[in-house]
N, C-alpha and C positions, 0 to 999 in steps of 0.2 A: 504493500500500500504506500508505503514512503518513494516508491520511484514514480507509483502515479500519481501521489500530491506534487512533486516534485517539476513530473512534466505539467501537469495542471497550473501550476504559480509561474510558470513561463508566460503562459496564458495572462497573466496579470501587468506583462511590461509593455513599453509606448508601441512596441511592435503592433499592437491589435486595438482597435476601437474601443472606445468606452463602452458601449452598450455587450459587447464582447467580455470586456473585461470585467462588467458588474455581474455577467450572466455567470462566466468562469466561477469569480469568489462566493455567489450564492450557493452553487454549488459545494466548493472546498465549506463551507460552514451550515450549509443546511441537507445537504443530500448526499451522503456518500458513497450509495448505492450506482446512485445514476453518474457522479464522479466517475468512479470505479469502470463503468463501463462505456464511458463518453472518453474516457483517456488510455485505456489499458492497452490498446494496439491503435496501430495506425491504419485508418480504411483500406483495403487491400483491394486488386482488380480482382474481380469472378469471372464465371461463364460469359456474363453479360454485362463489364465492365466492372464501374465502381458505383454501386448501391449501399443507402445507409440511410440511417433517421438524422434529419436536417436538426443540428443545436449545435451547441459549442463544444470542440474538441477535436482530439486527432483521430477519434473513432466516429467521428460525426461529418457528415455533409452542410459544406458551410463555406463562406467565402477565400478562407483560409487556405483549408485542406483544397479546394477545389482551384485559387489563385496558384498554389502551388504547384500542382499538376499543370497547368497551364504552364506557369514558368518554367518548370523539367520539360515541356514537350516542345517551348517555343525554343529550350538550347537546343535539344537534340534536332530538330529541322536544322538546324543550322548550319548541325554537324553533318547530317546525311544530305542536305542539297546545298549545298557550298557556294554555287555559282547561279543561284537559280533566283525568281523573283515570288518569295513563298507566299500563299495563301491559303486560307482556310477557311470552311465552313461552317455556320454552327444555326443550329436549330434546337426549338424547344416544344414542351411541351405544356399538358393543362394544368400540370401542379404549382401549390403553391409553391412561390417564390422562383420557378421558372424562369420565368421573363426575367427576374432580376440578375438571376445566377449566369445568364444565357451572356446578358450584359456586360457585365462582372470579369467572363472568360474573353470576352471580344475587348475588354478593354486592355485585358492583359497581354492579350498577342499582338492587340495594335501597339502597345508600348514597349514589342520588343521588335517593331519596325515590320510586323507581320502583315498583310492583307487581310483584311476580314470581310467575307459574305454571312452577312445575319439573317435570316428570317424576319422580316417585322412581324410578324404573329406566330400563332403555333402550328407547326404541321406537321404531316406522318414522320416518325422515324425513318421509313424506307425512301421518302423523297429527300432527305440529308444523307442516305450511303448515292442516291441518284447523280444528287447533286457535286456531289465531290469530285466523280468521274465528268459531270457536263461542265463543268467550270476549273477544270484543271486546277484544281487545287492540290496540295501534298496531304493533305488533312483535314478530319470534319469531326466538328463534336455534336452529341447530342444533349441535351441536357432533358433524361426521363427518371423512372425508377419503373417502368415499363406496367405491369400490374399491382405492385410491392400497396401496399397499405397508404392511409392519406401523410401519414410525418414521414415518408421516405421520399428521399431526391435519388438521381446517380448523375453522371455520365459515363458515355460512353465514347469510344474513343474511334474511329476511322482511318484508314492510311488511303494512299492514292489511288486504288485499285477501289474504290467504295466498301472495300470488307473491313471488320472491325480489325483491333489490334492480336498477333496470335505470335509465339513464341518465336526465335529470340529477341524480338523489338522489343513486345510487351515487357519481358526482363529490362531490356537496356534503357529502357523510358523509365523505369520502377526505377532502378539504380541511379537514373542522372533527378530523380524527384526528390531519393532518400538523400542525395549530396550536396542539397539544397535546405536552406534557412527559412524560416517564416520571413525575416525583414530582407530575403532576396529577391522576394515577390514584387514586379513592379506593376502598380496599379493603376499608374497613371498613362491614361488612355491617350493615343495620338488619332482625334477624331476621323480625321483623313484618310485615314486609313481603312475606318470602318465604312462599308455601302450595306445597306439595306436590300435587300433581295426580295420578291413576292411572285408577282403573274407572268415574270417571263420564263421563271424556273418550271413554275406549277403548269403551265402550259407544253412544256416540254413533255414535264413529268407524266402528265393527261396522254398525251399522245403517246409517247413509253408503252405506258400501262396498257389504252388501248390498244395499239397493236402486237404487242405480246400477248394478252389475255383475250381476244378474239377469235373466234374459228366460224367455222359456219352457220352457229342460230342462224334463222332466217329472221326479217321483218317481224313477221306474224306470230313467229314463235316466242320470240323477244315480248313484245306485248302480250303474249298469252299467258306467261311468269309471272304469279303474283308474289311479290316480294317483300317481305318487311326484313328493314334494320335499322338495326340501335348503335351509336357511337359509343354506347357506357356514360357518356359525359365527357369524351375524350377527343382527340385530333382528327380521327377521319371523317368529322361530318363537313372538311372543309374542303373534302373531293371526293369521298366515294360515293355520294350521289347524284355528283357532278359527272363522273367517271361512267357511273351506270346512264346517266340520262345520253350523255354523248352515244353511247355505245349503241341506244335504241332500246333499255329498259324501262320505260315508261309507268310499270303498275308498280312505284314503288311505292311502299308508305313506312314513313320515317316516326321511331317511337318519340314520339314529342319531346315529353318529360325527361326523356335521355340524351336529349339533341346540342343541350346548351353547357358548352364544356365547364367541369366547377371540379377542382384540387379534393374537394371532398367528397366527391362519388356519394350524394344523398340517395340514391334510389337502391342503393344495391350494398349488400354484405361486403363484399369485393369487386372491383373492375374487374375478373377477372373470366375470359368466353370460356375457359376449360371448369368454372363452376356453374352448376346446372341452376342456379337458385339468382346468379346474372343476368338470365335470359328470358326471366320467368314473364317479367312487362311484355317480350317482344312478342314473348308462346302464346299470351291472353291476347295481343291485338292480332297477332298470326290465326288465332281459331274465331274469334270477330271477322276476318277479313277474308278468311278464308283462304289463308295462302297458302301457296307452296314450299315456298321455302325461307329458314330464318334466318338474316346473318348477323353477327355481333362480334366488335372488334374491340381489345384492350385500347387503354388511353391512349398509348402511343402508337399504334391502330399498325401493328406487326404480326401480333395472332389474330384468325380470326374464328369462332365459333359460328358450327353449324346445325341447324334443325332441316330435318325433311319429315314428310309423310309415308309412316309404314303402310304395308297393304291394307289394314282398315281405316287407312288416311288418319290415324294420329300423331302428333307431331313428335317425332325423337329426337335425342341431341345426338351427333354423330360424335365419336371422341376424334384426336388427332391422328392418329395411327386409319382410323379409318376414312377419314380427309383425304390423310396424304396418298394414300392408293387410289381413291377413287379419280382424285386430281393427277399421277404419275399416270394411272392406266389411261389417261382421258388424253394424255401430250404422246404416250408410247404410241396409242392407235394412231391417234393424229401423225406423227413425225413417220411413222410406218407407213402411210399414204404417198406420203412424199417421199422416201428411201430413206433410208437410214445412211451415216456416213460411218467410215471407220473413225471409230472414236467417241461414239457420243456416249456419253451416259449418264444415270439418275443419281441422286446421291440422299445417305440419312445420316441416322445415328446409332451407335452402338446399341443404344439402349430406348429404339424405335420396332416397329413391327419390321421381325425377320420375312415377311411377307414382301417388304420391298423387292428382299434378294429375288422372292419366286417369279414378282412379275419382271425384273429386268431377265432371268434366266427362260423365260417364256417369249420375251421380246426379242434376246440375242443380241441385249446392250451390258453395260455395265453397269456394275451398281457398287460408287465408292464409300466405304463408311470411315465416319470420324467421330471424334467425342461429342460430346453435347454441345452446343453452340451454334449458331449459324458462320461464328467466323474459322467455323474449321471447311464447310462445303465452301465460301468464299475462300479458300486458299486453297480448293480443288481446281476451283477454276486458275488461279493465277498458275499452280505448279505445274497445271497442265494444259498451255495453251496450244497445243495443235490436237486437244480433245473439245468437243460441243458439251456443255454443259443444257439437259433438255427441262430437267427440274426436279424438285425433290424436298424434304422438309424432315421436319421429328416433332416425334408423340406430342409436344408442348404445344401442338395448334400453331405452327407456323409452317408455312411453304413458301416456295420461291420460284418464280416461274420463269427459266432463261436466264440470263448472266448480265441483265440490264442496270439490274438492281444486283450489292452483293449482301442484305441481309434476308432476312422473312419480310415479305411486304402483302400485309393483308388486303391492298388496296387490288394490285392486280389479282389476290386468288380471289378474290371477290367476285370480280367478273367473271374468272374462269367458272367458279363452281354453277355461276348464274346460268354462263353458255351449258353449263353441263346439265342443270337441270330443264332449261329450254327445249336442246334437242330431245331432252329423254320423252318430256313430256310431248312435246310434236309428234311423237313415234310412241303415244301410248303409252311409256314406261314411265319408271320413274327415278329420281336417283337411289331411293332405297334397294329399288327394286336391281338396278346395274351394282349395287354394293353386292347382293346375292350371288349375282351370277358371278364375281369374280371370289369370291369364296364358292360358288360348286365349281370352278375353273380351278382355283389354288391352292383350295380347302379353308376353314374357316379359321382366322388368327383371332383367339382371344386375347385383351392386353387390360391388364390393370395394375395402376398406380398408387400406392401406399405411402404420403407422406407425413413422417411423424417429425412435427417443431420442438424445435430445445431451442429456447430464448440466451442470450447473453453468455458470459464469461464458462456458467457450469452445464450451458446447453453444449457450446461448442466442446467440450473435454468428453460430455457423453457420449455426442456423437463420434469422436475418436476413439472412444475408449468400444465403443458399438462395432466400429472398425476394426478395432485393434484382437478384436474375442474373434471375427471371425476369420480373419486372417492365421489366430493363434490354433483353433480348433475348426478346421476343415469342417463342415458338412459331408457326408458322404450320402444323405439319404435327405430328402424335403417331402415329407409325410412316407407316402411307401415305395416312394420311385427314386430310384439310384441317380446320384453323381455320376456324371461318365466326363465331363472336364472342368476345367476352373481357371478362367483367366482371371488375370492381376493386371491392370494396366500400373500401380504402383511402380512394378518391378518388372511391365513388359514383358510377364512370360505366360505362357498356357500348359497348364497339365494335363493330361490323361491319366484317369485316377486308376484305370484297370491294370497300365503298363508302366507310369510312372514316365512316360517320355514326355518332353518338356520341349518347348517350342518359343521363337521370339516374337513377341507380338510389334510389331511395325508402328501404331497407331502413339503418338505420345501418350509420356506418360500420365496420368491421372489415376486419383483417389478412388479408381472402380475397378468391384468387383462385379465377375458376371458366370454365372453356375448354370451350365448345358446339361440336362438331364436325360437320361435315358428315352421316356416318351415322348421327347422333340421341346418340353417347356421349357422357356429361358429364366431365370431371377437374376436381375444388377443390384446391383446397391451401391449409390456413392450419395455423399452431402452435396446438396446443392452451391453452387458457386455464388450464387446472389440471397439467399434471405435462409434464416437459422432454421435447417430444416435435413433431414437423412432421410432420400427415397429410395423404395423400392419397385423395381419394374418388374413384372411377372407375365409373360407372353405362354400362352397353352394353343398348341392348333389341334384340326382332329379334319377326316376327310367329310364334305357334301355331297350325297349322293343325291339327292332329291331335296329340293328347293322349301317342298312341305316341310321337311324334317330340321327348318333353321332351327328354331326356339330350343327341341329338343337338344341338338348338338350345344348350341350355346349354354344349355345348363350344365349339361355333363362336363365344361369347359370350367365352368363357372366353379361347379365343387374342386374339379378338379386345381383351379386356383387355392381356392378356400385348405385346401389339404395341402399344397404348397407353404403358405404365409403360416400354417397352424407352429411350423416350426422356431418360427420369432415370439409366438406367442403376444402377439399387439394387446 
């Protein structure tokens, strides 16, 4: 405790604002709980950047911590474009303090003689990875906390390729931030340097989006789509109705009460489209309206959540894992019309439905996997540029359509899924009903998600020490089905538990394990990179022989989970 009063009374010199420094000593003498974990580490990058709860501290999102990241990333441009005239992008989103943080980072890069392209207002995540590559810039920040709770901020980070930060930059950026001072932060903005950006990026970005997420709907079909969607309260109501109206979607109807962006998400538990109890506004004007299909996008409108109608036309949420195939199989046939080139192929994640691999292995493409994140499929495309990148996503409700954009951008799978339930419905079917048929095609992949929160200082030790047991004591069995391997990406390596031979796993390293069992089910487990939490993934398949027989295979699947997770004992 005496190193974190220590770093905290730092906190108290002419380095940092008054209103900082009142906020810091209330704490060192009324709270030392929240001390303790406002100062104990310094906010570290995750999966999906640097997320955290906005207040005073080195473990908090705040002018400070985040001026500083700015001034490590404005040295190292410096270092790695030597010769060049650097700029940068940045955009924000609907949280509070936002706009000011957004500010704040654009002042600091224009006062180290930086370019800066700002957003005047808020907008998708995916039109700032857009942007980066349409304005030649070296660098784009974003400033979200993506679905995280209403006191969370982050940014996130961009390099020139529009993908986010991914090893060994993201190290050498962390290293030139930790050799940096609070008082080496310059804050004083050289306005000049800043422009304002708006309708000539978002009209780029419009057409983008349009012509990658377009295919054949016809006219008729397009208007025959009843459609509702909800922003949450977040960034994409500033184009993907716009997007959809361009494109010839015309029956949309917009959840009012959801429409008008507000940092504190009143309508809903969470922003977030992978919680079923989000969508609930959209499902009640969706059965009013009688739609077909639901969409609803997180704040920073990157994931997005889907409802359709099952055969007795009630609405269900589709989870992500079953998005992203329906979305993969819907570009494979497509790009299959036109020939396929040597090289193209799909991409996901370790710890998304092994189903991807069956429809790229069906198709006679490739299907690249990397860790969780979207900045690892963006660094498929950079590392392999004489391959096509055709599209692809993970379990978390994100996809990515083409190499236009390099994060998840819900704005264009919007449309795609739109064109997808269009055609089906033109041709009598439905999207439920094309989900079927690529489970009696592939067989059915079941996937469920287990995440269990451990808040602060003794959350984080549990969830290592959760780690640590079962790295120490192997699983051999998860209810009454054998282990048959066990990768580590810690340690890069794969076992076979029947022969003991051991193999290198290629993928970096990370904090996941992943247990291949005998009747085809998968279990991962790793701590989430952005918010205090240890999931676990559990994927069961089984074959379709007949279309009737969904419900029943999906239960059998369903226990079959259930006897899986009984080993953790939740």
């Amino acid at each position: 405790m005496e190193e974190i009063l220590s770093k905290a009374k730092n906190w108290l010199s002419d380095t940092f604002d008054t209103h900082t420094r009142q906020q810091t000593q209330h704490l060192i003498e009324n709270d030392a709980t929240e001390l303790k974990d406002s100062f104990y580490k310094n906010l570290a990058f995750g999966t999906g950047g640097m997320r955290g709860i906005m207040g005073v501290g080195t473990n908090r999102i705040n002018k400070y911590t985040l001026g500083k990241n700015t001034q490590g990333i404005s040295s190292y441009l410096k270092k790695q474009f030597p010769n060049e005239q650097l700029q940068v992008a940045i955009a924000y989103d609907c949280r509070h303090n936002s706009k000011e943080l957004a500010q704040i980072v654009a002042n600091v890069f224009s006062a180290n003689g930086i370019k800066v392209f700002l957003f005047s207002d808020l907008r998708p995540t995916p039109e700032l990875s857009f942007a980066v590559k349409h304005l030649n810039c070296q660098c784009g920040i974003v400033l979200t906390a993506s679905h995280n709770p209403p006191e969370y901020n982050g940014y996130k980070v961009y390099w020139k390729d529009g993908g986010q930060l991914v090893p060994p930059q993201d190290g050498e950026i962390i290293q030139e931030i930790e050799n940096l001072e609070y008082q080496h932060i310059n804050f004083e903005a050289k306005k000049e340097l800043i422009q304002f950006i708006d309708k000539d990026v978002d009209e780029a970005f419009i057409s983008a989006s349009i012509k990658n997420g377009s295919f054949n709907a016809s006219a008729e079909a397009k208007s025959a789509l009843k459609i509702v969607f909800t922003s949450l309260h977040g960034t994409s109501i500033t184009l993907i109705p716009e997007v959809l109206k361009r494109a010839g979607y015309t029956n949309v109807k917009v959840v009012e009460e959801q429409a008008e962006p507000n940092g504190d998400f009143p309508t809903v538990k969470s922003p977030n489209p992978e919680e079923p109890e989000a969508l609930k506004m959209a499902l009640e004007l969706a059965d009013k309206e009688q739609a077909d299909i639901v969409i609803g996008t997180d704040p920073d409108s990157d994931r997005l959540g889907i409802a359709v109608r099952n055969q007795e036309g009630k609405m269900i949420l589709l989870n992500g894992n079953q998005a992203m195939v329906l979305m993969t199989d819907f570009l494979l046939k497509e790009q299959k019309k036109k020939g396929f080139n040597d090289g193209d192929f799909i991409a996901s994640t370790i710890v998304s439905t092994p189903m991807m691999l069956q429809l790229a292995q069906h198709y006679g493409v490739e299907c690249k996997l990397g860790l969780t994140g979207f900045k690892w499929i963006a660094k498929m495309i950079k590392d392999f540029p004489n391959q096509d990148f055709i599209g692809g996503g993970e379990e978390s409700f994100g996809f990515m359509v083409g190499d236009f954009v390099r994060d998840k951008d819900a704005v264009t799978s919007t449309l795609l899924i739109c064109e997808i339930a269009a055609e089906a419905k033109s041709n009598n079917s439905s999207v439920y009903e094309q989900l079927l048929q690529l489970y009696k095609t592939h067989g059915v992949y079941q996937e469920r998600l287990i995440s269990l929160v451990k808040k602060g200082i003794e959350g984080a030790q549990e969830i290592e020490e959760m780690l640590k047991k079962l790295r120490a004591e192997t699983p051999t069995h998860f209810g009454e089905v054998a282990v048959k391997r066990v990768e580590d990406y810690q340690i890069s390596e794969a076992q076979e538990l029947l022969t003991n031979e051991k193999t290198i796993l290629e993928i970096p390293k990370s904090n996941v394990l992943i247990y291949h069992l005998e009747d085809g089910t998968q279990i991962a487990a790793r701590p989430s990179g952005t918010e205090p939490k240890i999931k676990f993934y559990v994927s069961a398949n089984a074959k379709l022989e007949d279309l009737q027989d969904y419900d029943k295979v999906k239960s059998e699947l369903d226990q079959k989970i259930d006897a899986a997770l009984s080993y953790f004992n939740f």
